[in-house]
N, C-alpha and C positions, 0 to 999 in steps of 0.2 A: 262490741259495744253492748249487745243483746246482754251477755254475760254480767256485765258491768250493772246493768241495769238490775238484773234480777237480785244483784248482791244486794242492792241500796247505795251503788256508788252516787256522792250528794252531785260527784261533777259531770256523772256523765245524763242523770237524772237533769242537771239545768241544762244540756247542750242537748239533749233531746225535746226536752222544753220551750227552748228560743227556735230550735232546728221549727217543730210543730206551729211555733205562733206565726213565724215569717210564713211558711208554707201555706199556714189558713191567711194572710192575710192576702198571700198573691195571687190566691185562690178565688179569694170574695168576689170578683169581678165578674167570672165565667160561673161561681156556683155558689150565690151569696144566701142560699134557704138552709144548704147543707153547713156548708162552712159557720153561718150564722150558731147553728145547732150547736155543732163543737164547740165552738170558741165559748158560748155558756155554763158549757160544764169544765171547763177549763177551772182551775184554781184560781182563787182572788182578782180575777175580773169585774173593772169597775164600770167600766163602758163595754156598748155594744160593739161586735166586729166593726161594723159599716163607720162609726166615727172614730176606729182604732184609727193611729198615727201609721201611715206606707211605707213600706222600709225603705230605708236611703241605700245606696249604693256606698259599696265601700272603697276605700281606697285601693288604688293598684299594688300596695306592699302589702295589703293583708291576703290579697289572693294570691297572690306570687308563694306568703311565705305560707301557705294552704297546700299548694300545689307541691312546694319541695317538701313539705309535709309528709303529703301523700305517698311520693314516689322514696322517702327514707322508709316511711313505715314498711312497705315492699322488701326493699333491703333488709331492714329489721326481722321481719315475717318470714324470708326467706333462709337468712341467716345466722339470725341473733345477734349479730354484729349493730351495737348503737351506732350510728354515726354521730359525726361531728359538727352540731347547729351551736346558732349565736342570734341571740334575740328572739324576736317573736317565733320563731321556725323550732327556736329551744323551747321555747315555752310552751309551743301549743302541743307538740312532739310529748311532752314528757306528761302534759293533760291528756291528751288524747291516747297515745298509743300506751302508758304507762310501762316502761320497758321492766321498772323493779319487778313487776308482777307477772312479767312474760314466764310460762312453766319452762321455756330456756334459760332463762335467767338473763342478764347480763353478758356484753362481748362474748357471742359466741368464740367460736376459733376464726378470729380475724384474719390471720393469716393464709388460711385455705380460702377466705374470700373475694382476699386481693388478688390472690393466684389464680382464682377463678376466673375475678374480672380483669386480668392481666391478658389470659388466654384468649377471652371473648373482644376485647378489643383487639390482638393480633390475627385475629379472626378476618374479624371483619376489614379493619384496616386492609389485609392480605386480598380481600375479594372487592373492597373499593377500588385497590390499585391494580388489580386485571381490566385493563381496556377492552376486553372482548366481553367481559360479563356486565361492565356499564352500558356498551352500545346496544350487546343484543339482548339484557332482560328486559320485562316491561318496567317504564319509568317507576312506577307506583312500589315495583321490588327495591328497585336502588333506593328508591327516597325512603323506603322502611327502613333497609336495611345501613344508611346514614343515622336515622333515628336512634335505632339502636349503640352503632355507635356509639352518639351523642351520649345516651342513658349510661351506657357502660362507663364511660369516661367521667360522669358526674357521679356514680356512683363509687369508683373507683377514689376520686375527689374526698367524697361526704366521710370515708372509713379511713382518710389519712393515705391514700397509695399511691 
């Protein structure tokens, strides 16, 4: 994003923007002299912090589709491989992570990713279904290593495999 910014990108410029206003406002309460400061040299501010409007909470599907977001952009990062969103998850995906402008370009080698995560879920699948290594590792390994599962499997999902 740092990169984006430096360019003049106009969108990553407003999401670092709103990212900063939310921040100083949830901030004002534990540190309202400092925060006050900032918020003044902030661009076209018409009111003070302290009678700015508190940020609302948002709904349960805009964090949700943040989250799978997050976890394609990894895939993306990792492999070049875009996945496959729909709705706001497409939307914020192609603002945020902008895949045209990745130096991989576009769908890496898909194919070697699915294989990959083909591998990595018979992996693990293979060491879930050992009863001596559920009993006797510590809980907190098995429930990682369920986790992952899980991730491989959704990832596996996002690239079509």
């Amino acid at each position: 994003m740092k990169a984006r910014l430096y360019d003049g990108d106009a969108d990553a410029r407003a999401m670092a923007m709103f990212a900063l206003e939310w921040l100083l406002k949830l901030l004002h309460p534990a540190m309202p002299h400092v925060t006050e400061e900032i918020w003044s040299h902030l661009p076209s501010r018409q009111t003070r912090l302290i009678v700015a409007q508190w940020p609302e909470a948002g709904d349960e599907s805009e964090a949700g589709a943040l989250e799978l977001v997050q976890e394609y952009a990894q895939v993306f990062r990792r492999s070049g491989v875009v996945p496959k969103l729909d709705g706001d998850a497409e939307r914020i995906f192609a603002a945020v992570v902008k895949p045209d402008r990745a130096p991989q370009g576009r769908n890496g080698n898909v194919d070697a990713e699915r294989e990959r995560l083909r591998g990595e879920v018979a992996r693990s699948e293979k060491m879930l279904a050992n009863d001596r290594f559920v009993a006797n590792a510590p809980a907190e390994v098995v429930a990682a290593e369920r986790d992952k599962l899980d991730r491989y499997r959704r990832e596996l999902d996002a690239i079509g495999g």
